[in-house]
C-alpha positions in Angstrom: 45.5 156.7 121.7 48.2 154.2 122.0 51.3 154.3 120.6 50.6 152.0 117.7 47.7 154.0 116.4 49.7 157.3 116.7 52.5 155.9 114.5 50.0 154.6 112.0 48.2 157.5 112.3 51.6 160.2 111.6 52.9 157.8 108.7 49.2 158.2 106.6 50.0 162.0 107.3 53.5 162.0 106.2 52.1 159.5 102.8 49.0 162.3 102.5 51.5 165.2 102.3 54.2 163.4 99.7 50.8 163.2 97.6 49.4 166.7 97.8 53.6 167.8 96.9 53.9 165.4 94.5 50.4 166.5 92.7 50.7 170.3 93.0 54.8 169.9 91.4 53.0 168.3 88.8 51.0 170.9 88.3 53.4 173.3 88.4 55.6 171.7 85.8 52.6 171.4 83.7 52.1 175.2 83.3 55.5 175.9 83.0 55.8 173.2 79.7 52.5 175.1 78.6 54.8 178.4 79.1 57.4 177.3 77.1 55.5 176.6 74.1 54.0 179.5 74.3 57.2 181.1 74.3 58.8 178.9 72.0 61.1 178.0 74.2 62.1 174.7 76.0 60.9 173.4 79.6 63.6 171.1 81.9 62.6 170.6 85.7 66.3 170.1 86.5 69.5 172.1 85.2 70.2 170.0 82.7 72.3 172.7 80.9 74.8 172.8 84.0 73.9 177.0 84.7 74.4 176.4 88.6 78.2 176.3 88.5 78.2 179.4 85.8 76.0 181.8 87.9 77.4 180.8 91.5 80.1 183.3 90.9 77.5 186.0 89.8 75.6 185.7 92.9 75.7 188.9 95.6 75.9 187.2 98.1 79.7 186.3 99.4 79.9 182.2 100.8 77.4 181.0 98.2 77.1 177.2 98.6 75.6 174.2 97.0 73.8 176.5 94.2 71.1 174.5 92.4 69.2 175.6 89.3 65.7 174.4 88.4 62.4 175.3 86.4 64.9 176.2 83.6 63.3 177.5 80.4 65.5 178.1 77.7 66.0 179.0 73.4 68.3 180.4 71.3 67.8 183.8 69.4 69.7 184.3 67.0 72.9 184.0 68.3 71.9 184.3 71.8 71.3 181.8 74.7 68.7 182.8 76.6 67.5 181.4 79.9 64.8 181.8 82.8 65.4 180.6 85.7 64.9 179.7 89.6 67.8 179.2 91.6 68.7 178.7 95.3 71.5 178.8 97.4 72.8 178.1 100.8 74.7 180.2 102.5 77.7 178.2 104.1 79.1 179.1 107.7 82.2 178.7 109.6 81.9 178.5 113.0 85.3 178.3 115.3 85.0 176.3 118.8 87.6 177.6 121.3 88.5 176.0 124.7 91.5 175.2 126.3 93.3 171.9 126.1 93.7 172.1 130.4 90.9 173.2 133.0 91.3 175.7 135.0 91.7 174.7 139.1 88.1 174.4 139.5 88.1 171.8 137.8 85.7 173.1 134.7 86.8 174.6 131.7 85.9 178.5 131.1 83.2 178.8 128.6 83.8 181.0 125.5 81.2 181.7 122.8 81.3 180.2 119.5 82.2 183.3 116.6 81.0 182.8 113.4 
């Protein structure tokens, strides 16, 4: 197969798979506005009520970064907001890189592991 083909050949796979995503969020987001009526509730794919920032503190996990909120169903009871939810996170690290500014006199610098 030359090169050509193969390239063609990846980039109708890549295309193929955006497709079957893009269909079966579709679907998903379908059943979760069918949901919400049900409910009586309301259906937004993206946090469009701004939660992430509010529940990034909550979280139990220490180092919680770049929190994002979606599938959000939400209605007010009363005098209640209340919400459903998925949410992910990423969990940041620090990692320290430690070497000394001169070599040693064989010429190469001792190697010392990274510590998270």
């Amino acid at each position: 197969m030359s090169p050509l083909h193969y390239l063609i050949l990846v980039m109708f796979m890549t295309a193929g798979a955006a497709v079957a995503q893009a269909i079966s969020t579709l679907g998903h987001r379908r059943g979760l506005r069918r949901l919400a009526g049900r409910w009586q509730m309301h259906f937004a794919a993206a946090d469009r009520l701004r939660l992430a920032d509010r529940i990034a503190e909550k979280l139990p996990v220490l180092g919680a970064a770049n929190v994002c909120v979606m599938d959000l169903l939400f209605c007010t009871v009363e005098d209640t907001h209340q919400y459903l939810f998925t949410w992910a996170w990423c969990v940041a690290n620090i990692a320290a890189i430690v070497s000394p500014a001169l070599p040693n006199r064989s010429g190469a610098a001792p190697q010392r592991p990274i510590s998270p």
